[in-house]
C-alpha positions in Angstrom: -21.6 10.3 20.2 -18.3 10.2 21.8 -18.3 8.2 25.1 -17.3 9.5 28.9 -13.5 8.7 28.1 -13.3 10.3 25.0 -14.9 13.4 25.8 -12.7 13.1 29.3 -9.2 12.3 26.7 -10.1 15.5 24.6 -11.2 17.9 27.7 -7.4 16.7 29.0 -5.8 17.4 25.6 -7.5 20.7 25.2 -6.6 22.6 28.4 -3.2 22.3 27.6 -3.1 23.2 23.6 -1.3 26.9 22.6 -3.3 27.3 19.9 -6.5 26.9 18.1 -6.7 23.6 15.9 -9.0 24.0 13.0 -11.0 21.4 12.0 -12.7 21.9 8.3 -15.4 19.4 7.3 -15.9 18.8 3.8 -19.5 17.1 1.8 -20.8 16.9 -1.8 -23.3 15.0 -0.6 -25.7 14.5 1.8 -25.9 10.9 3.3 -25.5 9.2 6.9 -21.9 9.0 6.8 -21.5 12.6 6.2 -24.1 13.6 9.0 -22.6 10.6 11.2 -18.9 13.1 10.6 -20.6 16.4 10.7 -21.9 15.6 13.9 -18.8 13.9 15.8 -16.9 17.6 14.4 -20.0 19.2 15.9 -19.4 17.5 19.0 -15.8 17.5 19.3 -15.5 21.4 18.7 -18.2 22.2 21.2 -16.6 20.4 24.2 -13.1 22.2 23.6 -13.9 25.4 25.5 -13.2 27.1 22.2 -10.2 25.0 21.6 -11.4 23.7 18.1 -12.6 25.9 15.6 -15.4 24.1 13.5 -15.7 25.5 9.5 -17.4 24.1 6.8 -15.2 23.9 3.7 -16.4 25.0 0.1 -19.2 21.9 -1.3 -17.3 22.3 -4.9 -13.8 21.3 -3.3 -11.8 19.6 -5.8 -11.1 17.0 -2.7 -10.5 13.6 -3.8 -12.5 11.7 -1.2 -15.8 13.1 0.6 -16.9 13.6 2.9 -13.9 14.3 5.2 -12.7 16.9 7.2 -9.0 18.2 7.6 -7.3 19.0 10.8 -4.5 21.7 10.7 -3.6 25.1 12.7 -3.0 28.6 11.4 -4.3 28.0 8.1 -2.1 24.8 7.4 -3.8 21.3 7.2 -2.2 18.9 8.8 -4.2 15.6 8.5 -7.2 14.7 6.9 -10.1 12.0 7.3 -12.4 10.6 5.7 -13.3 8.2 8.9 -15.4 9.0 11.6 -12.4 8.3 14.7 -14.3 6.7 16.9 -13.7 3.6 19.6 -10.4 2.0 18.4 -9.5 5.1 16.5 -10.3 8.0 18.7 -6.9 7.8 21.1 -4.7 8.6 17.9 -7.2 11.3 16.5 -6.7 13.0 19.9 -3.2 12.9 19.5 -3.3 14.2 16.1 -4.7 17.3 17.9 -2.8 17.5 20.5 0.4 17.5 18.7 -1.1 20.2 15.5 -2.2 21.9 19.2 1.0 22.0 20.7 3.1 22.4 17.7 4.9 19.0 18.7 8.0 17.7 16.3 9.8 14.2 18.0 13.0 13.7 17.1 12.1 10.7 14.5 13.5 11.2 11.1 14.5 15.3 11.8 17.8 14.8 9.9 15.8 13.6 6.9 16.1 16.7 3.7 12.9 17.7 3.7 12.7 17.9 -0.3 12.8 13.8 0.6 9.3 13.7 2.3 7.0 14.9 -0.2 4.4 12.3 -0.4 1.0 11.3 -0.4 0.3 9.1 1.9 -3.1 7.4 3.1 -3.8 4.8 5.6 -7.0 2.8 5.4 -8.5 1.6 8.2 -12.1 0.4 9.7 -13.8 1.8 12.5 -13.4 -1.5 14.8 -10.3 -2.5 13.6 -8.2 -2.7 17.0 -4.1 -2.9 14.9 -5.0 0.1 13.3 -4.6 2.9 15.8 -1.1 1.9 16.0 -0.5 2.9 12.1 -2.5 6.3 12.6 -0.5 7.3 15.2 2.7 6.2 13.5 1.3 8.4 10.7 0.4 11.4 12.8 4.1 11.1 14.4 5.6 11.6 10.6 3.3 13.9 9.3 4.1 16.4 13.0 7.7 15.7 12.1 7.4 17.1 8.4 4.8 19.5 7.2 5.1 18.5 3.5 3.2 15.1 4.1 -0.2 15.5 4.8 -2.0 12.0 5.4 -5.4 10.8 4.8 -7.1 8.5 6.8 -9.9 7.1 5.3 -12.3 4.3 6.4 -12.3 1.6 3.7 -15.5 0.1 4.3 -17.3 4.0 3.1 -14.9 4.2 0.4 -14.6 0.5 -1.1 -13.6 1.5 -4.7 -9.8 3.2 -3.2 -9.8 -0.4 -1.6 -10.2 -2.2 -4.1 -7.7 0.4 -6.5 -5.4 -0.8 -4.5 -6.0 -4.3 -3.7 -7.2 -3.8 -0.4 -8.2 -6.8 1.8 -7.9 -6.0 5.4 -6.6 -3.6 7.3 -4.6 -1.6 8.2 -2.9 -0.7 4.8 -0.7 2.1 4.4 -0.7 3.7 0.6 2.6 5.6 -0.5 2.1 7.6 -3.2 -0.9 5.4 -4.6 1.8 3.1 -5.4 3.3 0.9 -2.6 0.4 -1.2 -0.2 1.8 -2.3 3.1 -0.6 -4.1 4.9 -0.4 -4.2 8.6 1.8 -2.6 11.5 4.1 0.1 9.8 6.3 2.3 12.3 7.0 5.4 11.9 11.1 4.4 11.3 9.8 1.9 8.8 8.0 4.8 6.5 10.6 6.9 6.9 13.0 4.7 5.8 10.8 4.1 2.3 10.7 7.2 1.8 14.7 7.6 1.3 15.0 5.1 -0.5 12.1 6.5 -3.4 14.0 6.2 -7.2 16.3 3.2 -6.0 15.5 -0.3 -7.3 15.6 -1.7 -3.8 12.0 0.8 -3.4 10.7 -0.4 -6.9 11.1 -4.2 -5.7 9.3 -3.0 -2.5 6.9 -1.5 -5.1 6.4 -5.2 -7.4 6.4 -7.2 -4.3 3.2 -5.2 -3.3 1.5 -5.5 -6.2 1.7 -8.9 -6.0 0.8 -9.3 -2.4 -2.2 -7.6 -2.9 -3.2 -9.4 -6.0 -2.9 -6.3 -8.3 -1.5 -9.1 -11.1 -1.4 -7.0 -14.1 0.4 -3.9 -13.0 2.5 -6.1 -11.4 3.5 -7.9 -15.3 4.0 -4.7 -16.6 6.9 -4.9 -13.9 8.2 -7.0 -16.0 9.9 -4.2 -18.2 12.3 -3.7 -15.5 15.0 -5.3 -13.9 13.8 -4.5 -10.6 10.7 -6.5 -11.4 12.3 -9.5 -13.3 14.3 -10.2 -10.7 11.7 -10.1 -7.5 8.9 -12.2 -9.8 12.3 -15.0 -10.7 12.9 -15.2 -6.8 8.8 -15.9 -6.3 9.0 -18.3 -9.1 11.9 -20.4 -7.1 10.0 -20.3 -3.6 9.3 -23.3 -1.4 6.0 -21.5 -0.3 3.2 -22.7 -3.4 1.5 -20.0 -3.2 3.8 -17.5 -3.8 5.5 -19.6 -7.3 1.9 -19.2 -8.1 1.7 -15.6 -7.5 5.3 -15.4 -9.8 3.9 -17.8 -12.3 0.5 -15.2 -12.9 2.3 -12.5 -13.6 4.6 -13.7 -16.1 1.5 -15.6 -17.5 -0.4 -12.2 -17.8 2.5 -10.2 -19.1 3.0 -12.8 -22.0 -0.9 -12.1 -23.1 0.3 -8.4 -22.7 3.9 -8.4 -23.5 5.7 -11.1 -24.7 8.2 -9.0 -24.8 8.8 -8.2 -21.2 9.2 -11.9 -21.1 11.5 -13.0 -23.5 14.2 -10.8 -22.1 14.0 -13.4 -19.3 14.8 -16.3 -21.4 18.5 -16.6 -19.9 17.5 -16.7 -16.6 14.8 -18.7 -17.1 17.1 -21.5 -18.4 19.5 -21.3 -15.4 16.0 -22.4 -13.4 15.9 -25.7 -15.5 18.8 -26.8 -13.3 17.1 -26.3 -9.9 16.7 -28.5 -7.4 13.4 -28.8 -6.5 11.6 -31.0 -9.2 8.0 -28.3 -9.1 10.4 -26.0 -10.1 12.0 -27.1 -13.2 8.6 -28.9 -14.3 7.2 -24.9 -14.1 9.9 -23.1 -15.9 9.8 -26.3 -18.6 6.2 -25.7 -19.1 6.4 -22.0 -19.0 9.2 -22.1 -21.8 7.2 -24.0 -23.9 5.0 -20.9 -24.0 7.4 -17.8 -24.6 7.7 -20.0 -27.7 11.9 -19.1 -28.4 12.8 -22.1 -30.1 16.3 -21.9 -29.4 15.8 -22.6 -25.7 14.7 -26.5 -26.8 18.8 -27.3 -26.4 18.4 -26.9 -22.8 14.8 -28.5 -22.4 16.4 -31.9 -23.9 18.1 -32.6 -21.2 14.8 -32.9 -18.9 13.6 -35.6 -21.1 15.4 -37.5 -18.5 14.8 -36.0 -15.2 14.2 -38.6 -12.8 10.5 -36.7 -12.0 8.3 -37.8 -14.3 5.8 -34.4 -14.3 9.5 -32.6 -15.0 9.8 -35.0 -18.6 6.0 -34.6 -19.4 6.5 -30.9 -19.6 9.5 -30.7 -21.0 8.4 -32.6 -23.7 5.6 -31.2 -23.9 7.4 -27.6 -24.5 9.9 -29.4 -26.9 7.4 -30.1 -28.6 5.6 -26.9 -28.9 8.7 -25.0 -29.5 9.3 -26.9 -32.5 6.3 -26.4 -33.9 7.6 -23.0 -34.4 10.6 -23.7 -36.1 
């Protein structure tokens, strides 16, 4: 299974390691993918000269995702994945054992508290994906670094439902503590610095923006109950790019079917938008107004009856119109 440069990379990184790296595989289930991983584990452990120590783990293992194996030393696990790392993905893979092997800890992040970097933290990736080695090894780096983060690396074409949990499109995506997606190249430095900032709003904006990047709409409305979400949905409601005022305009659409609430507290700021500049912008808000259905906001819809864009006066008098309905 593994090719003449692979086995060559892991002969290399096994004649140097101080001590036995454990490799547990785990399976509910027979099936190809689980024999496909049983037998690159097989393989790997017999060409370390003893090196790796090959187990099977307990079939009733309360394991979220199988079949996987874990990687770790002295009884610790250190990684886990559900991915067969082959190809692209074997040269990170080899140095997540060399580093459990060696007991390597680089200077990245080492004056972080520890109590700081407990997290869960899984990166999915495809087997031919060629950008995702570079977010394994990132991962591998952080998780050497500090014990209490132990990653997962799973392959998200096997597992397709986690994907699509969390919105999944392509890879690489990185998953922090099943809440925050970042999709792409992530360093090492970058993670790190999420992880400080956990509990502040700048991380819970980091946390909407996702959802809404990776089209997870509703969770992203119930945002809404924040500030922290108000006010990163208002900025994609005022951006030049169409795509994303359409991203801003859905999830305050949604969270008034779910809500209303959540919206009316943005009322006030709302307003304030019926003054921008750009014309697709005030012709939005007026329209969206027309909907939270607060008829006291019709004072500051009048004055659009005159806006020198025509789709502006349409829906503003349009909303005016709706809103008075109510009153």
């Amino acid at each position: 299974m593994l090719n003449k440069d692979e086995a060559v990379r892991l002969l290399q990184v096994c004649k140097d390691l101080v001590r036995p790296v454990e490799i547990t595989f785990y399976q509910k289930e027979e099936g190809d993918f689980g024999r496909k991983m049983e037998s690159f584990v097989g393989e790997v452990s017999a060409l370390s000269e003893g090196k790796i120590r090959y187990m099977k783990g307990h079939s009733d293992s309360d394991l979220p995702l199988t079949p996987c194996f874990q990687i770790g030393a002295e009884g610790k696990t250190a990684i886990t994945y559900a991915a067969v790392p082959l190809g692209h993905q074997f040269k990170p893979f080899a140095k997540a054992i060399e580093q459990i092997g060696l007991g390597h800890r680089t200077a990245t992040g080492a004056n972080i508290e520890p109590s700081t970097l407990q997290a869960e933290l899984q990166v999915l990736i495809s087997e031919n994906c060629p950008r995702c080695p570079v977010v394994v090894e990132a991962v591998v780096q952080l998780s050497g670094n500090h014990s209490q983060i132990i990653p997962s690396i799973v392959d998200a074409e096997q597992f397709p439902k986690m994907a699509k949990e969390f919105g999944v499109k392509s890879v690489p995506a990185t998953v922090l503590d099943k809440r925050l997606v970042l999709i792409g190249n992530v360093s090492a430095d970058r993670l790190i610095e999420l992880l400080e900032s956990r509990g502040t709003p700048e991380f819970e904006k980091e946390v909407v923006r996702s959802l809404v990047d990776t089209g997870r709409i509703p969770d992203a409305a119930r945002s809404l109950e924040q500030d922290s979400g108000r006010e990163v949905v208002l900025a994609l409601m005022q951006n030049s790019e169409f795509s994303k005022r359409l991203s801003g305009l859905m999830v305050v659409e949604t969270a008034l079917e779910e809500n209303a609430a959540s919206v009316r507290a943005m009322v006030p700021s709302l307003v304030k938008m019926l003054s921008h500049e750009d014309s697709r912008i005030r012709g939005d808000i007026a329209d969206l107004l027309g909907r939270v259905g607060d008829p006291r906001v019709i004072r500051y819809l009048e004055p659009l009856s005159s806006d020198p864009d025509p789709d502006v006066v349409e829906a503003a008098i349009e909303a005016i119109e709706e809103l008075r309905k109510l009153q």
